[in-house]
Backbone as JSON Lines, residues from 0, in Angstrom:
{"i":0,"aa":"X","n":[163.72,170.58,190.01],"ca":[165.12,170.65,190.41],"c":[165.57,172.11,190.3]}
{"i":1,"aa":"X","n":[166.11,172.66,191.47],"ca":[167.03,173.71,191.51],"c":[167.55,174.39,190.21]}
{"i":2,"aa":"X","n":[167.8,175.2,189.75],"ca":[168.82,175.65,188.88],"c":[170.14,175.56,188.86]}
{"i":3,"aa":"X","n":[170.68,175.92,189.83],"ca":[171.76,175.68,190.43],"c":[172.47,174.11,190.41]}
{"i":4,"aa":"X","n":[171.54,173.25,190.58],"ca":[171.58,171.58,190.52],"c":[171.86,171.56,189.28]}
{"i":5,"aa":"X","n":[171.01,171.94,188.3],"ca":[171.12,171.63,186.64],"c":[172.61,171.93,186.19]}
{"i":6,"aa":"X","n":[172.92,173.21,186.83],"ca":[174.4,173.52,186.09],"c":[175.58,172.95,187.07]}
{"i":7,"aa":"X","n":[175.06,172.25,188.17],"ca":[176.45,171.76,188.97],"c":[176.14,170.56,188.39]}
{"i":8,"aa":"X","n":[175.2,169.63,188.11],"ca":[175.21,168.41,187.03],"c":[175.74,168.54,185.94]}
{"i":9,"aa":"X","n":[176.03,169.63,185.37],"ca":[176.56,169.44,183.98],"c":[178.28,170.29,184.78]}
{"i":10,"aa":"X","n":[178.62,170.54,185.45],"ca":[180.26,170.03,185.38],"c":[180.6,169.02,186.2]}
{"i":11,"aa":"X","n":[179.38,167.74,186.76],"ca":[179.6,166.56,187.23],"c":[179.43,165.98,185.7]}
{"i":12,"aa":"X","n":[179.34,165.8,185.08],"ca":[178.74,165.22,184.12],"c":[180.19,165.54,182.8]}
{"i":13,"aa":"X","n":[181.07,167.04,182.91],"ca":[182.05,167.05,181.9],"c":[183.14,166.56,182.18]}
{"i":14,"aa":"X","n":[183.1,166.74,184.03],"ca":[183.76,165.59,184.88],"c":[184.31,164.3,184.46]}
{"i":15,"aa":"X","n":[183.43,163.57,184.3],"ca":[182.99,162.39,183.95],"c":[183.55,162.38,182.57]}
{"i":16,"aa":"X","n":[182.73,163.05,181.58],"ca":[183.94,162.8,180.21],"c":[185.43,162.93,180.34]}
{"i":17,"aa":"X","n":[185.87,163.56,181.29],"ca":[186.89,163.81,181.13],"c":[188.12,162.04,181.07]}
{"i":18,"aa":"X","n":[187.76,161.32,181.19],"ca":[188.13,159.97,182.24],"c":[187.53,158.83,180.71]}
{"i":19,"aa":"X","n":[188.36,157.81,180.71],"ca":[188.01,156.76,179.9],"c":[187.08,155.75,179.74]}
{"i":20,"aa":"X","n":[185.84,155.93,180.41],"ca":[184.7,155.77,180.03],"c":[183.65,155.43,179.46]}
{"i":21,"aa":"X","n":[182.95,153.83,179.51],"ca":[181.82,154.38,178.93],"c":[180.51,154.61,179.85]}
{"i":22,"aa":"X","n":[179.92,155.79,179.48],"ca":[179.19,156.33,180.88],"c":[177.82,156.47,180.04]}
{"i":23,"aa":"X","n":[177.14,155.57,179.02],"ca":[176.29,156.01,178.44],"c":[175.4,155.53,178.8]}
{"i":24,"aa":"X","n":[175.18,154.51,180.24],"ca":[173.97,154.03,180.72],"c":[174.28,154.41,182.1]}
{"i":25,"aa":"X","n":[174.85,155.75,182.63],"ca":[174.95,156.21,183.96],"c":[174.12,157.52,184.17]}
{"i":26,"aa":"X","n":[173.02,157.57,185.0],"ca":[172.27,158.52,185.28],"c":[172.92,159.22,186.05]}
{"i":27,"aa":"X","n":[173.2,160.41,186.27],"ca":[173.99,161.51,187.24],"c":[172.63,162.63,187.78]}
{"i":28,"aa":"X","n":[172.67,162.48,188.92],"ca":[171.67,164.02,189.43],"c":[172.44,164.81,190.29]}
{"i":29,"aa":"X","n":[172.05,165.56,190.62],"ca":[172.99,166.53,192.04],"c":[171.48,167.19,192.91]}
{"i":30,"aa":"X","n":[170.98,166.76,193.79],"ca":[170.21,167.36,194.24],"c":[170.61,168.43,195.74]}
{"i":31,"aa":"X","n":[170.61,169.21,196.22],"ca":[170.99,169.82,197.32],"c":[172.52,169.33,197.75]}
{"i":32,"aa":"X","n":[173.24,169.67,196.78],"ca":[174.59,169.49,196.93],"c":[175.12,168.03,196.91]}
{"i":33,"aa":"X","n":[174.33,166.48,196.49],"ca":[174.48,165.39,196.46],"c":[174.9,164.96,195.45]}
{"i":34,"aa":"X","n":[176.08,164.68,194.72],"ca":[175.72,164.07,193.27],"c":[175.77,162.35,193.36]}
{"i":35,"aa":"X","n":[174.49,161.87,192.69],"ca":[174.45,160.69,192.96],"c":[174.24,160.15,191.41]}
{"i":36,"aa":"X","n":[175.7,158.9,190.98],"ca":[175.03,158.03,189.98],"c":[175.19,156.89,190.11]}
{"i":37,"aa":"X","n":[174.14,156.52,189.21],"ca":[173.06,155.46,189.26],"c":[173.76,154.42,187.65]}
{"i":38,"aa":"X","n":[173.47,153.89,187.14],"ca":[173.46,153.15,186.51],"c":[174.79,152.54,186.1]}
{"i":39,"aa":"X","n":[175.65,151.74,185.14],"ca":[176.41,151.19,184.49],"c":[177.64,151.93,184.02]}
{"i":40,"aa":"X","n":[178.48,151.32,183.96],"ca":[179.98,151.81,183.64],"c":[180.24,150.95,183.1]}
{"i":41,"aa":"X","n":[181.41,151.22,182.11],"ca":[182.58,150.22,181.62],"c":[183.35,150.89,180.73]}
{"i":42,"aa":"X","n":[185.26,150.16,180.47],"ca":[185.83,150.67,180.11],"c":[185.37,151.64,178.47]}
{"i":43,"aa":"X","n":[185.58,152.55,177.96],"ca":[185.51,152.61,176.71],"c":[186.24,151.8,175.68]}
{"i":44,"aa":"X","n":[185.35,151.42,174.6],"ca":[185.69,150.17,173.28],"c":[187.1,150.75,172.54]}
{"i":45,"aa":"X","n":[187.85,149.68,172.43],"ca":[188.96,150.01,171.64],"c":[190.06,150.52,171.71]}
{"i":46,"aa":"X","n":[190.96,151.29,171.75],"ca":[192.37,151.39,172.45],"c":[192.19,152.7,173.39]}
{"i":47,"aa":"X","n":[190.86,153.4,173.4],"ca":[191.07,153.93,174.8],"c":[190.85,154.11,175.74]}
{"i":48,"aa":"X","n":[190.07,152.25,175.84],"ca":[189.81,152.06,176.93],"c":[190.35,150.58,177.15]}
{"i":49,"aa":"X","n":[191.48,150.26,176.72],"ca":[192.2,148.96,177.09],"c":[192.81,149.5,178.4]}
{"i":50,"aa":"X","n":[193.42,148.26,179.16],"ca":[193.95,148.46,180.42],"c":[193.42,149.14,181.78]}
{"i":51,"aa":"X","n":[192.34,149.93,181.28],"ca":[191.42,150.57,182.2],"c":[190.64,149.79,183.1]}
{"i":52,"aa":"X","n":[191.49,150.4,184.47],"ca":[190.49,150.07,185.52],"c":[189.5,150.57,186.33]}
{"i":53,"aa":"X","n":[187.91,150.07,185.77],"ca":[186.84,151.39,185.7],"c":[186.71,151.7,187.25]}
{"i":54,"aa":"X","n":[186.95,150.39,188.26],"ca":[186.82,151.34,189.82],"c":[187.95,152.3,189.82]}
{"i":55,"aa":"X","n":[189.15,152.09,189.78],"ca":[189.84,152.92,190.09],"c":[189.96,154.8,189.24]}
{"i":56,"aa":"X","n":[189.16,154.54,187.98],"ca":[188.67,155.7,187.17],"c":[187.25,156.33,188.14]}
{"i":57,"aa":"X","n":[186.63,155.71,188.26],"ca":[185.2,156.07,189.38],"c":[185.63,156.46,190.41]}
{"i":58,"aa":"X","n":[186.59,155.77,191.42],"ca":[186.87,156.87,191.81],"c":[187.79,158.34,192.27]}
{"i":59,"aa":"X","n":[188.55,158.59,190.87],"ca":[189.24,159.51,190.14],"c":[188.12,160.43,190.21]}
{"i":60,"aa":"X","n":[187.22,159.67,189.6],"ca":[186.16,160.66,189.19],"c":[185.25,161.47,190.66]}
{"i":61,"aa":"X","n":[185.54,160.72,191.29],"ca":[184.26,160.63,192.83],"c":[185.49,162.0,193.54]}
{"i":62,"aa":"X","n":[186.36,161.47,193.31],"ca":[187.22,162.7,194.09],"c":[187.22,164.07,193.59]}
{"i":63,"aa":"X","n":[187.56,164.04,192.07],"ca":[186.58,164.99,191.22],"c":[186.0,165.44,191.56]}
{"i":64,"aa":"X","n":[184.87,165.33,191.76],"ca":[183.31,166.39,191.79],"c":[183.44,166.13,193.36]}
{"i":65,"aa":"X","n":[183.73,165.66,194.22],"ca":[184.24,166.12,195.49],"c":[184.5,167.53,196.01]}
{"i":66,"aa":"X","n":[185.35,167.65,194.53],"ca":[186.52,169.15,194.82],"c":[185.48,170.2,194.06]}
{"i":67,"aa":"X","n":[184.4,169.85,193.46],"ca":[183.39,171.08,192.83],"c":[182.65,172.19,193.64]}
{"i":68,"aa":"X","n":[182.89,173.07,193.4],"ca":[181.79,174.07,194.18],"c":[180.27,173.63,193.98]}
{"i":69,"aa":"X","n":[179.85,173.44,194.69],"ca":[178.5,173.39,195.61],"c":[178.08,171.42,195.57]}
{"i":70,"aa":"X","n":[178.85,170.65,195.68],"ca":[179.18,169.21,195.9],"c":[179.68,169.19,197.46]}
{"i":71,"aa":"X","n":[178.57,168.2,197.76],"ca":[178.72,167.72,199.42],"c":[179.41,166.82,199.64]}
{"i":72,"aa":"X","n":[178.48,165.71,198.67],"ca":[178.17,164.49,198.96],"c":[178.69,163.91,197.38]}
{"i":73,"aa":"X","n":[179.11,162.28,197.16],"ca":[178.95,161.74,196.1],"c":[178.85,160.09,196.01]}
{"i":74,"aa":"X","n":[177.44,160.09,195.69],"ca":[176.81,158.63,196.1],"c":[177.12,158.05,194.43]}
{"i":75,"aa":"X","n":[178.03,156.55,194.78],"ca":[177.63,155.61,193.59],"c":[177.18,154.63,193.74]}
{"i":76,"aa":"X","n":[175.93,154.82,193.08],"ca":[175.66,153.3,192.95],"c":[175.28,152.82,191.7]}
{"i":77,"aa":"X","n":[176.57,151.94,191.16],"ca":[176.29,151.52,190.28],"c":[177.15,150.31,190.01]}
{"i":78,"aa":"X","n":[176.81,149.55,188.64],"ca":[177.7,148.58,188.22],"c":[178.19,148.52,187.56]}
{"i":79,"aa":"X","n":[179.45,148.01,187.64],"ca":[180.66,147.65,186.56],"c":[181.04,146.44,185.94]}
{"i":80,"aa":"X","n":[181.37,147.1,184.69],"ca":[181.55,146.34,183.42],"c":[183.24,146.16,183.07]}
{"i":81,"aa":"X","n":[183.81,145.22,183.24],"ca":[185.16,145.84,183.03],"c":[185.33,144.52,182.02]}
């Protein structure tokens, strides 16, 4: 993988923390400007992630790294846990 990929994955990835979340079984890559994730979502446990609605946080988030320098594309595929 690119270099460039590695460090545009990690501000898709602080992205992502930023948002109520639990993202600890979601794989994130960015290959040639793609960021694509893969695995599981759901709200975060306990009061800060009550009321949370994880599509509508996903895609908060998808619009997000949308707006990132060197982001084309942003593929999800994954499933939710709400």
């Amino acid at each position: 993988m690119p270099l460039e990929d590695k460090e545009t994955r990690r501000l898709v990835e602080r992205e992502i923390a930023k948002h109520p979340i639990d993202y600890s079984l979601l794989v994130v890559s960015v290959i040639n400007g793609v960021a694509t994730f893969t695995g599981r979502v759901s709200p975060l446990r306990g009061s800060m992630g009550r009321g949370v609605n994880i599509r509508d946080e996903m895609k908060k988030i998808q619009d997000a790294v949308l707006n990132l320098r060197g982001i084309n594309e942003c593929i999800l595929d994954i499933a939710y846990d709400q």
